[in-house]
N, C-alpha and C positions, 0 to 999 in steps of 0.2 A: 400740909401742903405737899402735892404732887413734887415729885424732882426732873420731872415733863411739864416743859410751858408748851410745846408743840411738838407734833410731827409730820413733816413736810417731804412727800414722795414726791420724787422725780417721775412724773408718767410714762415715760418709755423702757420697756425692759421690768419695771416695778408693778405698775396695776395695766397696762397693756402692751402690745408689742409693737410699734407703730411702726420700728427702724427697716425691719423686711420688707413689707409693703412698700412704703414710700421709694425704697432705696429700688426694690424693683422696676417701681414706674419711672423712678428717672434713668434707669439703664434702658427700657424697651426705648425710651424716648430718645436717648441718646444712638441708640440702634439706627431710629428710621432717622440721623445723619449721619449715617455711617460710622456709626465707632460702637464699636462692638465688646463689652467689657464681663468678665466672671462676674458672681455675685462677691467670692472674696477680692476681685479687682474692685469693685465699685467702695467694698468698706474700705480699703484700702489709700484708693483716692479722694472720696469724696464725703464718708460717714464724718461724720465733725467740725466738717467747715462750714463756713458761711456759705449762702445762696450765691454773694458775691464772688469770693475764692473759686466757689465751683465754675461758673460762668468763666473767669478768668483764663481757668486750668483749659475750660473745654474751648475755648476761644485760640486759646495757645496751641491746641494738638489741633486743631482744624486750620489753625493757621489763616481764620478770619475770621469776623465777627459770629456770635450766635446772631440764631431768628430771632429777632424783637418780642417775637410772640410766646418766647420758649418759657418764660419763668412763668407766666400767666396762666399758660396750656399745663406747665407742670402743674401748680396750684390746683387746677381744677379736676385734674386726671387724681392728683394724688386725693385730693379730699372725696372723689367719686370712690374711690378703691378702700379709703380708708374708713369710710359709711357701709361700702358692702362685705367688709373681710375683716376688719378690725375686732376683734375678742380679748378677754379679761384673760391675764397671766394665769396658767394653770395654779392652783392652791389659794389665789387671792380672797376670794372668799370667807378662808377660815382663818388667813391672818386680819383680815379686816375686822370680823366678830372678836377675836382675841385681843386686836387694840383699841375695840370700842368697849373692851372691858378697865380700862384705866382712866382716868379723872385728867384728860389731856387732849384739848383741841388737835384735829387732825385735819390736814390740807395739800393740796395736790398741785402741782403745776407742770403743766404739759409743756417742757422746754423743747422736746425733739419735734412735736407737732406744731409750735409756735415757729419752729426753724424752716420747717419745711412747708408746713399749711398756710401759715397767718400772713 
């Protein structure tokens, strides 16, 4: 018996890069209201938190509500970006062939894209 009952990759950063993209499209979006942030500002403030936290934070520097329409519009803008620009981590390939050489169930879950996409 294997000493692998599984192996379970986290999908962002491991078999694709989703963080750049996404994080992109909600900075240009944050742009057209006026808040204008670096790419290292955005991971700064916003890479790791909740949909909710982030509204909150951006709610708080605007110092009024967001548009109702903001989380929805993101969703759509990021899944359209992330359909056209999205590609497989450089090497992944040859470590996938190398771990579909051991006697051990292999599985993925897309937690940065379920944060941001779903």
């Amino acid at each position: 018996m294997s000493a692998c009952q599984l192996v379970i990759f986290d999908c962002d950063g491991v078999l694709v890069d989703s963080e750049l993209i996404t994080t992109r499209v909600f900075a240009e979006m944050l742009g057209e209201l006026g808040m204008h942030f670096t790419l290292p500002e955005m991971f700064d403030r916003f890479v790791g938190r909740s949909m909710k936290q982030c509204c909150e934070s951006i709610a708080q520097l605007l110092q009024r509500p967001m548009p109702a329409e903001f989380v929805g519009q993101f969703h759509s803008r990021a899944a359209a970006a992330l359909g056209a620009e999205l590609k497989a981590v450089a090497g992944i390939e040859t470590r996938s062939i190398c771990l579909m050489r051991i006697a051990c169930p292999i599985a993925w879950h897309p937690t940065a894209l379920a944060k941001r996409c779903g």
